[in-house]
DRENMARKE-780317 format. One line per field, with one value per residue (C-alpha): residue number from 1; x, y, z. Coordinates in steps of 0.25 Angstrom, whole numbers, plus 5000, padded with zeros to 4 digits. Example, Ala and Ser with C-alpha at 12.3 -4.5 7.8 and 13.67 -1.06 7.14 Angstrom:
! DRENMARKE-780317
pati	c(1_2) .
c1	c(5049_5055) .
c2	c(4982_4996) .
c3	c(5031_5029) .
***
This chain:
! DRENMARKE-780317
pati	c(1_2_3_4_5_6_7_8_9_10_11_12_13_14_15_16_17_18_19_20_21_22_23_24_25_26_27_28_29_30_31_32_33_34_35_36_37_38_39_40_41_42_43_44_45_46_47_48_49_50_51_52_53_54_55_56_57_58_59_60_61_62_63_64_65_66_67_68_69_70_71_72_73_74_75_76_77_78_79_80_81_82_83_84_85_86_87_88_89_90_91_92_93_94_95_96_97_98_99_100_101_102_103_104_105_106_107_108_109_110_111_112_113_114_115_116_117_118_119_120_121_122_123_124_125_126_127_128_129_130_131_132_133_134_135_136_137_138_139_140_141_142_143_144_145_146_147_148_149_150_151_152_153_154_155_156_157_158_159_160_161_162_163_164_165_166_167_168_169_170_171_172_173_174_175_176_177_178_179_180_181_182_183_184_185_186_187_188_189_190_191_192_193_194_195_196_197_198_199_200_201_202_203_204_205_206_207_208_209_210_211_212_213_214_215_216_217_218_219_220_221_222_223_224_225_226_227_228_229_230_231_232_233_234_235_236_237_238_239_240_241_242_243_244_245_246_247_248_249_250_251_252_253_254_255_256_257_258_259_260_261_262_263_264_265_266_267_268_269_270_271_272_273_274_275_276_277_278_279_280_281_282_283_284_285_286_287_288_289_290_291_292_293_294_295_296_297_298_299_300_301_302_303_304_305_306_307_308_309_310_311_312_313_314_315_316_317_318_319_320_321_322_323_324_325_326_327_328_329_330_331_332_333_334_335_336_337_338_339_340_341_342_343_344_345_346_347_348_349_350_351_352_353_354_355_356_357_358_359_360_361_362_363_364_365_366_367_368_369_370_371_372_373_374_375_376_377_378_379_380_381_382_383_384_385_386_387_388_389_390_391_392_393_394_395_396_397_398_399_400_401_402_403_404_405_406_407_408_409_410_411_412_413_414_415_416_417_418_419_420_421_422_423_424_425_426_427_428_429_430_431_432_433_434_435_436_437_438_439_440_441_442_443_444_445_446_447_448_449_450_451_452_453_454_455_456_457_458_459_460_461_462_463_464_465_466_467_468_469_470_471_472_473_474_475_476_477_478_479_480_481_482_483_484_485_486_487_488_489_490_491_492_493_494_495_496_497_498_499_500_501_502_503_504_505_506_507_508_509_510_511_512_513_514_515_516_517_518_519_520_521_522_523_524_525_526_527_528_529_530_531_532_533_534_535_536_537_538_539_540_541_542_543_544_545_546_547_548_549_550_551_552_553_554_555_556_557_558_559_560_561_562_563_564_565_566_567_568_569_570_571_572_573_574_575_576_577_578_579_580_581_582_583_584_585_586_587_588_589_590_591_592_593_594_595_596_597_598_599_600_601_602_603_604_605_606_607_608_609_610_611_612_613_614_615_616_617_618_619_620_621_622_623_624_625_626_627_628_629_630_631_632_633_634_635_636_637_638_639_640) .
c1	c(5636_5631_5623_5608_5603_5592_5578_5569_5555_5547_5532_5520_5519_5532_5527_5515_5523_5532_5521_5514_5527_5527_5513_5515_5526_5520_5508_5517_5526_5512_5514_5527_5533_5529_5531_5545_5547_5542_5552_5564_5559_5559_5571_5578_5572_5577_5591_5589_5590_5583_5571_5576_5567_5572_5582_5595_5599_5608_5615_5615_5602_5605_5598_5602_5595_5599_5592_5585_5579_5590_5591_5575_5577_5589_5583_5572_5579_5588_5573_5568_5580_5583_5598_5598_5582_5579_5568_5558_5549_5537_5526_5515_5501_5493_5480_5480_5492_5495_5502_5513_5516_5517_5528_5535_5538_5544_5559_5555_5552_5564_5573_5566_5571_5586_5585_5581_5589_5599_5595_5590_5605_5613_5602_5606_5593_5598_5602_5591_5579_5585_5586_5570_5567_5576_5568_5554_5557_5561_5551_5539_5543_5551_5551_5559_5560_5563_5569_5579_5592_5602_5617_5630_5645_5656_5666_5681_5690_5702_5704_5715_5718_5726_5735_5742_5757_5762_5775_5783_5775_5762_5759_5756_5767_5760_5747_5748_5738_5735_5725_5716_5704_5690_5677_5664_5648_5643_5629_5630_5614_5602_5593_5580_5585_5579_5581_5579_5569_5568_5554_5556_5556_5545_5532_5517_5504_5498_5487_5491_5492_5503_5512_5503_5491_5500_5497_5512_5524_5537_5551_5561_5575_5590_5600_5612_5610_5620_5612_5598_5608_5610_5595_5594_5605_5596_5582_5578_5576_5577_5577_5590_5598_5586_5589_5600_5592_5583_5584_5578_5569_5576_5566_5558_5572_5572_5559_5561_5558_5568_5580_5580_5587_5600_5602_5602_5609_5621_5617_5617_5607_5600_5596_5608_5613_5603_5591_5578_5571_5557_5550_5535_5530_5517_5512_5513_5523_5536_5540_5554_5557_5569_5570_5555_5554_5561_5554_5565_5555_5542_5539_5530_5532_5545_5543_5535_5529_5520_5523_5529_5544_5544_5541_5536_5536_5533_5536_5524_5514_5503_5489_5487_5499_5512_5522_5520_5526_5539_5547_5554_5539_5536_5549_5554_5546_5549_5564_5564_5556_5568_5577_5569_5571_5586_5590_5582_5588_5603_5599_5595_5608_5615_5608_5611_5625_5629_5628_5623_5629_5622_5629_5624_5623_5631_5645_5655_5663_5653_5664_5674_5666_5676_5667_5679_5683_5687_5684_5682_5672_5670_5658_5652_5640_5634_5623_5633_5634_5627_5623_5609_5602_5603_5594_5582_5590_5597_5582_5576_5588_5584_5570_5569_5577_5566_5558_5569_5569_5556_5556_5567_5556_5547_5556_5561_5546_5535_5540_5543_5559_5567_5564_5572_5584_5590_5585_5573_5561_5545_5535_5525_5534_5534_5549_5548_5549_5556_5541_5539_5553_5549_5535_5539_5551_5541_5533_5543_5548_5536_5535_5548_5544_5530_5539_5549_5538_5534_5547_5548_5535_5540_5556_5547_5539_5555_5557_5545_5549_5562_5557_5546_5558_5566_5555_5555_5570_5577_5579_5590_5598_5602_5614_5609_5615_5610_5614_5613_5609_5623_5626_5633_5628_5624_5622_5610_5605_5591_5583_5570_5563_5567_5559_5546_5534_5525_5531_5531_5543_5545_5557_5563_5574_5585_5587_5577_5565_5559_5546_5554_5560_5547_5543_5553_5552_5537_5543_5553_5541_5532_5543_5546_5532_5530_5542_5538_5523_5528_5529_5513_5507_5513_5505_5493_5492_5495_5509_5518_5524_5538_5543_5534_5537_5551_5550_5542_5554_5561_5554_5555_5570_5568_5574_5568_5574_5569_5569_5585_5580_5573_5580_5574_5566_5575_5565_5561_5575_5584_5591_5592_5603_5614_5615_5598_5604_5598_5602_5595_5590_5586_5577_5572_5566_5553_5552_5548_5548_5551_5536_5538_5528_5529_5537_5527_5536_5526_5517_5502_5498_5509_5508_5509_5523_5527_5525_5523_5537_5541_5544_5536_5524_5510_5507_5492_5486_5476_5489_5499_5500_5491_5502_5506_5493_5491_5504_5499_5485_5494_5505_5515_5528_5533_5528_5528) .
c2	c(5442_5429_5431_5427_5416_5420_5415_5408_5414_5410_5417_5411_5404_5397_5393_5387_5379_5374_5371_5364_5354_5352_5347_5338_5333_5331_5324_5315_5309_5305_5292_5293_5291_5278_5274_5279_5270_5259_5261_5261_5249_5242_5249_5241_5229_5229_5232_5220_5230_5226_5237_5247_5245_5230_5227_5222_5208_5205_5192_5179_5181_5186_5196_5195_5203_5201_5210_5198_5209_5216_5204_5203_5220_5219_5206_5214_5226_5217_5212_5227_5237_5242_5245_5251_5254_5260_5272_5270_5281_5281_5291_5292_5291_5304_5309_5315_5311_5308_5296_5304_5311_5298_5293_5306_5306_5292_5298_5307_5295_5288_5301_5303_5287_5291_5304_5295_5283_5294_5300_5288_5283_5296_5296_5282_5278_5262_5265_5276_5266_5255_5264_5267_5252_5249_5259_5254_5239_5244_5256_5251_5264_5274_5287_5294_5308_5312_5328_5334_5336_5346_5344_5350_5348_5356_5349_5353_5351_5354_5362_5366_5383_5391_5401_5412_5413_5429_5433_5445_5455_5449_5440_5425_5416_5403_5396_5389_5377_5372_5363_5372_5365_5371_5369_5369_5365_5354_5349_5333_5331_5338_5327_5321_5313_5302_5304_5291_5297_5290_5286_5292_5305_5305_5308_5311_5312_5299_5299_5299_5286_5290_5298_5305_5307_5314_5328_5330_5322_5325_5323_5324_5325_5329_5339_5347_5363_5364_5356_5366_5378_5372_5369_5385_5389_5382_5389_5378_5381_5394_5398_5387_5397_5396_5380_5379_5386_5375_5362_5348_5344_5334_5333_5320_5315_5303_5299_5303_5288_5292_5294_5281_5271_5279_5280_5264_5263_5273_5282_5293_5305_5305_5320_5326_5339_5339_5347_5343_5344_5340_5344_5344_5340_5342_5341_5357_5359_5356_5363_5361_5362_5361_5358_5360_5375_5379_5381_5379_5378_5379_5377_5371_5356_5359_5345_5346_5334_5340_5328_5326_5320_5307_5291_5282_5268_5256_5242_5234_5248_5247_5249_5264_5270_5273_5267_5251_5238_5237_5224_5225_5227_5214_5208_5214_5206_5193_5196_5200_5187_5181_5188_5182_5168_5169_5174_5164_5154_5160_5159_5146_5141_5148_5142_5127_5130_5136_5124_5126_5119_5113_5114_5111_5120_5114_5113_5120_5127_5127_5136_5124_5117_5122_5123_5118_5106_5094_5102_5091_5094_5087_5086_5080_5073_5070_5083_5095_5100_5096_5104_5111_5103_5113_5106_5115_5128_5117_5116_5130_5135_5127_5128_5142_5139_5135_5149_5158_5150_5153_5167_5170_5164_5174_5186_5183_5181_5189_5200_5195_5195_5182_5169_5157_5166_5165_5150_5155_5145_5147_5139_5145_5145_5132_5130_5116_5118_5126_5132_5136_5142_5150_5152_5160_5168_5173_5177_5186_5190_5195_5202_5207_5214_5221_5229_5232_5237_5246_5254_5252_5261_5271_5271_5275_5287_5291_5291_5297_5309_5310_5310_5322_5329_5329_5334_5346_5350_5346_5358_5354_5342_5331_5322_5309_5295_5283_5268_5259_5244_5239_5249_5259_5275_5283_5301_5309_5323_5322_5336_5341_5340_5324_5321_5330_5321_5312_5299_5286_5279_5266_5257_5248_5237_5233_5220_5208_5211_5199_5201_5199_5186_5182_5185_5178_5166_5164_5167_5156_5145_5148_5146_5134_5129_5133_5125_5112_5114_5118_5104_5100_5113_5110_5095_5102_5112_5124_5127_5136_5148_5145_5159_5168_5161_5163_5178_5179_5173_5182_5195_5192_5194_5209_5203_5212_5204_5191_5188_5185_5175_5167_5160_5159_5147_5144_5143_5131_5126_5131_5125_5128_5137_5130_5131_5137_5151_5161_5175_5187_5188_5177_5179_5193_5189_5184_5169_5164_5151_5149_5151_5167_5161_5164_5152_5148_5135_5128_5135_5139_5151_5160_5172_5166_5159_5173_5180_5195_5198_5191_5203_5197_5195_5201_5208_5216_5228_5220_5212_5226_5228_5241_5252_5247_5249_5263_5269_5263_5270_5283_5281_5281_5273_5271_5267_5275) .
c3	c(5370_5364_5352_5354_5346_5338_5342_5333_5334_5323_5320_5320_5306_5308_5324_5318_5309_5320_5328_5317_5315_5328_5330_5320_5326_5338_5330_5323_5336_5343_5334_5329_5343_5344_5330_5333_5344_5337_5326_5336_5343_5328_5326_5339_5334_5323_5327_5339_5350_5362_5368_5377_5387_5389_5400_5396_5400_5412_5415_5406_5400_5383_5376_5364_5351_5338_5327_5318_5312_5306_5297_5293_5288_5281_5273_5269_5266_5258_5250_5249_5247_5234_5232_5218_5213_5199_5198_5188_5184_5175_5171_5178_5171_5177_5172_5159_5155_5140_5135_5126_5140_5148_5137_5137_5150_5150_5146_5159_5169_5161_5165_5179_5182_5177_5186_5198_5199_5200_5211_5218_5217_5222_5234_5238_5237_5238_5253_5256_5252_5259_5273_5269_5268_5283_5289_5285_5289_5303_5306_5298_5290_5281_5277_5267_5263_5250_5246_5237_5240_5236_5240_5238_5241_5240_5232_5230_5217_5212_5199_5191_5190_5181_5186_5176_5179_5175_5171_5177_5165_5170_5159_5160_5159_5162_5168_5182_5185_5199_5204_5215_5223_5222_5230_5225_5229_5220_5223_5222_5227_5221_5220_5228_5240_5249_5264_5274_5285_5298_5303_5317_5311_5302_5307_5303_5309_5314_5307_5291_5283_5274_5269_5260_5270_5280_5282_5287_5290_5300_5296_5308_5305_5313_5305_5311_5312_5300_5291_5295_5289_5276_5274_5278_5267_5257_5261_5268_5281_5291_5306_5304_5315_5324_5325_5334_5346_5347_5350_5348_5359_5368_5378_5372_5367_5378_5373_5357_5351_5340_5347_5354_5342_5343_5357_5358_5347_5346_5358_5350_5349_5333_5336_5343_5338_5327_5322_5322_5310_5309_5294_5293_5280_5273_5259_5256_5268_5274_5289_5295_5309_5318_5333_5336_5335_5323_5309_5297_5286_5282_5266_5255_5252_5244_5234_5222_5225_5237_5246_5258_5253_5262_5257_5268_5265_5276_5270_5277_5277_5288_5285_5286_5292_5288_5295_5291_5298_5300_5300_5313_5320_5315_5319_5332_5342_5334_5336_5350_5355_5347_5355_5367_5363_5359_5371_5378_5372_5373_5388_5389_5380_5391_5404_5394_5392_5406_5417_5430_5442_5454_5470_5480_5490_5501_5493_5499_5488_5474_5470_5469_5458_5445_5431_5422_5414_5421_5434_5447_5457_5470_5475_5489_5483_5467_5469_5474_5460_5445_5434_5432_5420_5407_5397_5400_5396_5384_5380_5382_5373_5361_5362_5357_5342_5336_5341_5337_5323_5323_5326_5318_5305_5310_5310_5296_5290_5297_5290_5278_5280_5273_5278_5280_5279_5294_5296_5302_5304_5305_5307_5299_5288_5276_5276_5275_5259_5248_5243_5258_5259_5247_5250_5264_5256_5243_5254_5262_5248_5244_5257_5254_5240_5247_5257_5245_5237_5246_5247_5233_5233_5244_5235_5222_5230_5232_5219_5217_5225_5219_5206_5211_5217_5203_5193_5206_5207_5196_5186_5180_5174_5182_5178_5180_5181_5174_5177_5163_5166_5165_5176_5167_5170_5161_5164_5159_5162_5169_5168_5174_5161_5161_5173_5172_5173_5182_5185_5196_5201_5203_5209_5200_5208_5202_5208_5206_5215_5219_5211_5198_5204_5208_5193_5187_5195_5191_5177_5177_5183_5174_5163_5169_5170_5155_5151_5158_5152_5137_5133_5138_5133_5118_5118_5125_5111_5121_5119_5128_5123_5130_5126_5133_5145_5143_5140_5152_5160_5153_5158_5172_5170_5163_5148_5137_5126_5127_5113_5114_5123_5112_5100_5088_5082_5070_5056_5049_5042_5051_5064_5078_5083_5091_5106_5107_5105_5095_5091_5096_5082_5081_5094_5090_5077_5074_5072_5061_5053_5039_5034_5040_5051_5065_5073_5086_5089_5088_5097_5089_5095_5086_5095_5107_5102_5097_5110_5113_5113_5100_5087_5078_5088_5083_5093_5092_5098_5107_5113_5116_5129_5135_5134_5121_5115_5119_5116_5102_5102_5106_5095_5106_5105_5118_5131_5144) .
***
């Protein structure tokens, strides 16, 4: 006789807790439903599919759909990704804190940075935070989940064995070497880890304003069976054997709004086979459930941190809600009426292009009439045939160029995308001049830089939680791997007395962010002003202290040692070095004249000519810079 399955009947605290999932299930689809639907509709869009409720064409008439939009995301993925960032930590000034523990903790943030930018590298974050920006641009919104991650592998080598050769007496003669092969488990992860969620899945009541005010948010996913009995080997979950007696609930599947994309798209099933697996997250809490009915876990908020592990982040964020403005909202019924006029004007060029012949009713054989070169065609009287006059449909087809250019303009600004990059046109736009050209493109830049600040935000609360999850797991040392600036790497060992502390992280890029063009272009005019004005200031008696100028200049680019940059005034006496070039020691002494003066070149105000950052500049206490005057009062030598 067939063995009978066991039968899941769980008691009555663990059916209060299934219940209490469910209802908050059923909770959050009352609006996630719709905001599902609206994701798959800007989903479509974006990917120029047509609606599924709109009848397909017949005949001559086109219905064409190119996805314009495909080009607007990717140009602005293009401004706000991030290939390689840098993770900056600092300590965090909190209550009763004293300065000499601020500044000790420096070498721990210093550590914590190392520790981190490791991490961030082996997760491939480069690719996971640009999946995080691609979702947001298209939904209005993107969630990620963060969580540590143990993994192993088993890993196979070969290694060399000695084997005693004996004589006939029994002693040995010789030793035999021979390569055997060997199998052993190697742990290659044990690290915090960023998962990618998708916004169809991730639910929360209705009525919360953010992240932090929710009293609980669902997470849905899909695993196989076999991956459920790993998780129960590690004392994760349990009643796994209880699983494959249920199943998920197919009966709303024609109407499940998440389904629908990859049924169009590749006719496949994005739930087939697999288990669902819905987590119900608190503060203090986390429950596990599977298909429905089946309770896997039930246990305290397992991070130190007591937050629930997910980032949110919307690029244009609405007042009040989570979910924000997504580009492809703004855009879709722009590219569809573009659609409308393309094809209209693809018709007309075809009705143009393709002549219509007139015939008389009373000719015998129309068919006789031969549409060919040099054909002959013999006809009773002038009016049995002619040719329909076209110019109408000529003329219809070329009066809608200049409202696709138009609405081509309009797709690339209204939400800030790139203008004048697809030869689009706009009214509304000054393009008649170069200072227009590049009014309109600082202010899509600037636009730009707003919705890359804001996932910079939401990438730092990632480091944040990474850094959170270290200080909690980490007992041991961790062999971490350091890049030097000419790319050379470098290995230290980072422990878990190396990162104890309270610290922020910030993103640093790596690239040139268009903030710190924007600086050294207002840089560069303001040199140049002061260059074309020097020569009036000097006869008004208010000289210009060309240097400070130059060094501003010089610290939009990052250079520390502006001084090389400088040559030394030669003293009374002796001549000018050839070719304008002086030596570094020459640059990096103090200037002086023969009379063991100062050297202002010419300038009266001495300490202006001087400049803050010249050695021999006497700088008083009044005239240090905030920080540098309390870690003076404290006797501190070093800055935070």
């Amino acid at each position: 006789m067939p063995k009978t399955p066991p039968q899941y009947s769980p008691n009555d605290r663990d059916q209060k807790l299934i219940r209490t999932v469910l209802d908050c299930v059923t909770e959050g689809k009352r609006w996630h439903n719709e905001f599902a639907r609206k994701v798959e509709r800007r989903y479509e869009a974006w990917r120029g599919m047509l609606p599924e409720n709109q009848p397909q064409s017949t005949g001559w008439r086109s219905q064409q759909h190119p996805p314009y939009l495909i080009n607007i995301v990717e140009g602005m993925l293009s401004s706000i990704q991030e290939e390689n960032p840098i993770w900056n930590v600092h300590p965090r000034a909190i209550p009763d804190m004293e300065m000499d523990e601020a500044i000790a903790y420096s070498r721990n943030a210093q550590m914590s940075s190392y520790l981190l930018t490791h991490q961030m590298r082996i997760d491939d974050f480069g690719f996971k935070g640009g999946t995080l920006a691609h979702q947001d641009l298209i939904a209005g919104l993107t969630v990620g989940k963060v969580f540590w991650l143990t993994q192993d592998i088993k890993r196979r080598y070969f290694d060399e064995t000695a084997s005693p050769i004996y004589d006939e007496a029994g002693g040995t003669i010789d030793i035999a070497r021979k390569l055997d092969q060997f199998e052993e488990v190697r742990r290659i992860r044990d690290d915090p880890t960023l998962e990618v969620r998708d916004v169809r899945d991730w639910m929360y009541p209705e009525s919360a304003k953010s992240l932090e005010s929710s009293p609980w948010v669902i997470d849905r996913t899909y695993v196989t069976y076999k991956t459920l009995e790993r998780m129960e080997e590690m004392k994760i979950y349990k009643n796994v054997k209880f699983v494959k007696e249920t199943r998920y609930d197919e009966s709303n599947a024609s109407t499940d709004p998440e389904r629908g994309r990859e049924r169009r798209l590749r006719n496949v099933d994005r739930t087939r086979g697999l288990v669902e697996i819905v987590e119900h997250w608190t503060d203090e809490f986390v429950t596990t459930i599977a298909n429905g009915s089946v309770l896997l876990r039930h246990a305290p908020n397992p991070f130190a941190h007591g937050r629930k592990p997910f980032v949110v982040c919307s690029a244009i964020p609405d007042l009040f809600q989570i979910p924000g403005v997504s580009v492809i909202e703004g855009l879709a019924s722009m590219q569809e009426l573009l659609w409308t006029l393309m094809n209209t004007r693809i018709d007309a060029t075809k009705v143009a292009a393709s002549v219509i012949t007139m015939i008389v009713g009373d000719v015998d054989d129309p068919e006789q009439y031969e549409f060919a070169p040099e054909a002959q065609w013999i006809i009773p009287y002038k009016e049995a045939v002619q040719t329909l006059d076209m110019s109408a449909a000529a003329a219809a087809a070329q009066s809608t160029l200049q409202s696709e250019g138009l609405l081509r303009g309009d797709i690339q600004n209204v939400m800030g995308g790139l203008p004048f990059t697809g030869s689009a046109q706009s009214q509304n736009l000054p393009t008649d001049t170069a200072t227009g050209v590049s009014i309109v493109t600082n202010i899509a830049q600037a636009i730009l830089a707003r919705r890359k600040g804001m996932h910079q935000r939401m990438y730092s609360q990632v480091g944040q939680m990474f850094l959170e999850l270290d200080q909690q797991f980490i007992q041991e040392d961790r062999l971490v791997q350091v890049f030097g600036a000419e790319g050379e790497r470098h290995f230290m060992d980072v422990g878990w007395q190396d990162i104890e502390g309270i610290f922020d992280v910030e993103l640093e890029v790596t690239g040139d962010s268009m903030l710190r063009q924007e600086r050294r272009a207002e840089s560069g005019a303001l040199l140049t002003e002061a260059i074309q004005s020097a020569g009036v200031m000097g006869q008004t008696g208010d000289p210009l202290n060309l240097r400070r100028f130059w060094e501003k200049h010089l610290d939009s680019y990052g250079i520390t040692d502006k001084a090389t940059y400088f040559m030394q005034k030669p003293a009374q006496g002796q001549q000018q070095p050839q070719g304008g070039m002086g030596t570094p020691q020459q640059a990096d002494t103090a200037q002086q004249n023969a009379s063991g003066q100062l050297d202002t070149g010419g300038i009266t105000n001495s300490s202006l000519a001087a400049g803050p950052t010249a050695p021999s500049s006497p700088v008083s206490m009044s005239a240090a810079a905030p920080m540098q005057q309390a870690l003076a009062k404290n006797g501190a030598g070093r800055s935070v």
